[in-house]
Residue, then its C-alpha position, 0 to 999 in steps of 0.5 A: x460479498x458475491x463473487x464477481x467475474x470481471x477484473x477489478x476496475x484500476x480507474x475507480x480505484x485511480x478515482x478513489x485516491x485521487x479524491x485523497x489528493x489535495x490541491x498542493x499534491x498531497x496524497x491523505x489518507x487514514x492509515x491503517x496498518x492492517x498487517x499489524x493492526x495499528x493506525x495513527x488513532x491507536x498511537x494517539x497521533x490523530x494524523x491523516x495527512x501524506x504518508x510517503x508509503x502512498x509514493x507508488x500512485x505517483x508511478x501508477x499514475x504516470x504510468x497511465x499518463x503515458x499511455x493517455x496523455x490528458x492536460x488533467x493528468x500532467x497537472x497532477x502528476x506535476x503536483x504529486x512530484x512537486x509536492x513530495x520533491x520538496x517536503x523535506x526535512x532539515x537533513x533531507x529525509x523526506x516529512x511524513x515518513x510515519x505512515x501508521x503511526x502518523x507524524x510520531x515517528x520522523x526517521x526510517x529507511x523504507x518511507x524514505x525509500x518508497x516516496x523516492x520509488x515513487x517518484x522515479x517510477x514516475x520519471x521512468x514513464x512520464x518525465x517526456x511530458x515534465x518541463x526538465x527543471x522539475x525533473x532535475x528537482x526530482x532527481x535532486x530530492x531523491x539524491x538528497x535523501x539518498x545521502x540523508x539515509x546514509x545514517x542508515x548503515x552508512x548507506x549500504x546494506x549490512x547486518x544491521x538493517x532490516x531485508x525489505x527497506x534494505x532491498x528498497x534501498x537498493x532499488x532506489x539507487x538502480x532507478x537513480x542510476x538510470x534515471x541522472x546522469x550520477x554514477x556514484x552507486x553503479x558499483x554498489x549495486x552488485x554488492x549490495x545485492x549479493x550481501x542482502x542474498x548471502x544475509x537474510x535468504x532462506x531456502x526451504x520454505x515452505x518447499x525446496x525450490x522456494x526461498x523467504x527472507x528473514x526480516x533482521x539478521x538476528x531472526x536468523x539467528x535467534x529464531x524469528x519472522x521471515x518477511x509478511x508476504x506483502x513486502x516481497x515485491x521490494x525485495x523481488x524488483x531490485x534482484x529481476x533489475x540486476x538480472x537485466x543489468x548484469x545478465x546474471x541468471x542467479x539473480x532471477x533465479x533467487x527472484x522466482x525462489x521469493x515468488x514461490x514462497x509468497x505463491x505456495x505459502x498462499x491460502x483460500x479464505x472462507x469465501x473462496x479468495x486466494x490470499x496472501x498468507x501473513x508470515x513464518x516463525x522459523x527456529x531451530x529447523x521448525x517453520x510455522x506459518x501464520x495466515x491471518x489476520x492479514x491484509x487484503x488491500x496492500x497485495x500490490x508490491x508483490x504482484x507487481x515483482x512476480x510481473x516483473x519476473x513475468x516480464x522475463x520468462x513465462x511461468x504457468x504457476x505465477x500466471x496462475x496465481x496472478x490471475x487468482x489474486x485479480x480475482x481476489x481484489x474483484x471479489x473485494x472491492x467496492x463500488x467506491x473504488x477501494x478494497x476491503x483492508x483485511x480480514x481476522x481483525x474483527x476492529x477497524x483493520x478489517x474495513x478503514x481503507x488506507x491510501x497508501x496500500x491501495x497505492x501500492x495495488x494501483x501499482x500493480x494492476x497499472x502493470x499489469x491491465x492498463x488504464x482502460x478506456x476513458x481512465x482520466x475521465x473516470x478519474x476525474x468524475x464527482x463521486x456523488x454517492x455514500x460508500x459504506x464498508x461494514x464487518x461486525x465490529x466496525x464500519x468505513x463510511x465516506x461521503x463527498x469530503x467526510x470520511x469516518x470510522x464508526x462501531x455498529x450500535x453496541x459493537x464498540x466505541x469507535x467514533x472518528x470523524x476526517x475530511x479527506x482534505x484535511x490532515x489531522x481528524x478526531x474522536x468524538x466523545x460522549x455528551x457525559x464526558x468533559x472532553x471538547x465537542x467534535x469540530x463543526x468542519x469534522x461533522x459527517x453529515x447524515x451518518x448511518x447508524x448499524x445494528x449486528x445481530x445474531x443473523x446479521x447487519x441492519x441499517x437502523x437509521x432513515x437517511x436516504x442519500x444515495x449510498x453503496x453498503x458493502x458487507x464482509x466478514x462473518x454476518x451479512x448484510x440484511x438491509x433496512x431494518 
């Protein structure tokens, strides 16, 4: 891919996963998993509906509808918040939790916590322009799952529970709390961060003024991982918001120590990109950091608590790294909106573009460049050209509605087939074999064909359809063959 100079373009992205949104309010997506490299399809779940994970398009969204007041833009604000408000379990937890494995899995503290972050980042900026029963369901929803997610450590931070859902937690709360007229977690707030502090800190990498956290107490204590760089911001938020608060400067104190470690773990990939790196093993006074494979798409949560902590004080080395990291999503996004997922996979973690972390980039560039002009009518413009995004063992292809991820001739098997407005897609299988055909409605329409060869990617069949071919990894795109 060249390099390009400009900012990344936050309304083609906006555009982009709105195009995912279906007319009840769900986001969908295929949702790849591109730090562990797993998706539904490699658990046999087959699932590309809502994931609560998507939960900070809700926020970036009424962000921009705040800043642009657009009829377009209430109307779907009101059904994303709609839509995520009232699909709940029996206990309150909300539907969809699963995110990469899909609907296998109904339990977990983080998908709780981010689609309830979601929607009260929403509040936060736009419930001036929400008729007040749909904010008090809103606040109702999330209040209701606060108590459903009491049976995660009885609702409070502690020894069993993993550092980054545990800190999501705590940002729910501060959010509810000043969002509804319901103290109930005003004193659990300056607890709860000063357990997660004394619990899972880590000072030391990979320098003295930086700290990571541990994910679980017992990588503490028996040796394990710090946390993946792209869940910092969760933990980063919740200590900046208790510094506002309580006026503690420790708080923003510990705050800068997990943006330091995020910012000097950092490495240059064979393009030139700044890049998150993907975590330490810490043991027996040994760290050893791992760089890739690791996400590109999915920076977003961090950014946007070094922006919070930015809000607070200046400092040149988070600025610094801010503006490194824009470039990053600049040089790998695609003229579909989305960015390349990852790098180092060499599998369809590299390219299939997940929903639900480029929410988490919306996000943060909403914060931190604004919609722009015209946001609302770019969002809402038809997408009428093919958006392909190809490495050497896979390639991403969406064309109106149809999305698939498919292998290169020869490269693989990969043959999935979705429709973006569809929450379940499929694998088609060879004519030779007894499996039932691909679904009529699943078709892709003209899908191109790839060839790798040693010196690069052709394009092998003769479709003419308007269409964007994006190339990353190790061989570059070569044209028609």
């Amino acid at each position: 891919m060249e390099h390009r100079t400009t900012r990344p373009d936050t309304a083609a992205l906006a555009g982009w996963l709105h195009s995912w949104v279906t007319d009840e309010g769900a986001i969908n997506g295929f949702h790849n998993h591109s730090v562990w490299g797993t998706n539904p399809f490699t658990f046999l779940d087959f699932t590309s509906g809502h994931t609560t994970f998507a939960g900070p398009a809700v926020g970036a969204f009424a962000q921009a509808l705040a800043e642009q007041p657009d009829e377009r833009g209430v109307d779907l604000l009101r059904r994303l918040l709609r839509y995520q408000s009232t699909e709940l379990q029996a206990d309150g937890q909300y539907q969809h939790i699963g995110f990469q494995v899909g609907e296998s899995a109904t339990t977990g503290l983080i998908h709780n916590a981010v689609g309830s972050l979601g929607m009260l980042l929403a509040l936060k900026h736009a419930r001036h322009l929400l008729p007040a029963d749909e904010v008090s369901g809103v606040l109702a929803a999330v209040r209701r799952n606060l108590d459903a997610c009491e049976m995660y450590g009885g609702g409070r931070a502690g020894e069993d529970g993993t550092c980054n859902q545990e800190y999501a937690r705590v940002w729910v709360k501060q959010l509810y709390t000043e969002l509804a007229d319901d103290k109930t977690y005003a004193g659990q707030i300056p607890e709860d961060l000063a357990t997660l502090i004394g619990l899972f800190h880590h000072r030391g990498v990979p320098d003295a003024e930086s700290a990571g956290t541990f994910r679980t107490v017992r990588d503490r204590t028996e040796g394990g991982i710090l946390e993946p760089a792209e869940y910092y911001g969760l933990m980063i938020v919740p200590l900046v918001l208790g510094y506002r608060a309580y006026g503690d400067p420790g708080l923003l104190a510990e705050a800068k120590r997990l943006c330091r470690h995020v910012v000097r773990s950092a490495w240059t990939d064979a393009t030139g990109a700044t890049r998150y790196h993907r975590y330490w093993y810490v043991r027996d006074g040994r760290s050893l950091k791992t760089d890739t494979p690791m996400l590109i798409a999915g920076m977003g949560l961090t950014l946007y608590g070094i922006h919070e902590v930015l809000a607070e004080e200046p400092d040149a080395e988070l600025t610094a790294f801010t503006e490194a990291c824009l470039a990053t999503y600049t040089h790998y996004q695609t003229p579909g909106g989305y960015f390349a997922s990852a790098s180092g996979w060499h599998t369809e973690a590299d390219i299939a573009p997940s929903t639900a972390w480029h929410a988490h980039d919306l996000m943060f560039l909403m914060a931190e460049l604004g919609p722009g002009d015209g946001f609302w009518d770019k969002v809402f413009a038809p997408r009428e050209r093919q958006s392909v995004l190809i490495s050497d063992r896979a390639f991403w292809a969406e064309s109106g509605v149809h999305w698939c991820v498919r292998s290169p001739l020869t490269a693989g098997d990969l043959h999935l087939y979705g429709r973006k407005d569809m929450d379940t897609f499929a694998r088609e299988f060879f004519s030779w074999t007894d499996r039932e055909p691909l679904p009529e409605n699943l078709h892709y329409p003209r899908v191109p064909e790839f060839f790798v060869a040693n010196d690069g990617i052709y394009r092998v069949d003769s479709e003419e359809a308007p269409t964007d071919i994006t190339a990353v990894g190790p061989l570059p795109y070569r044209g028609r063959l």
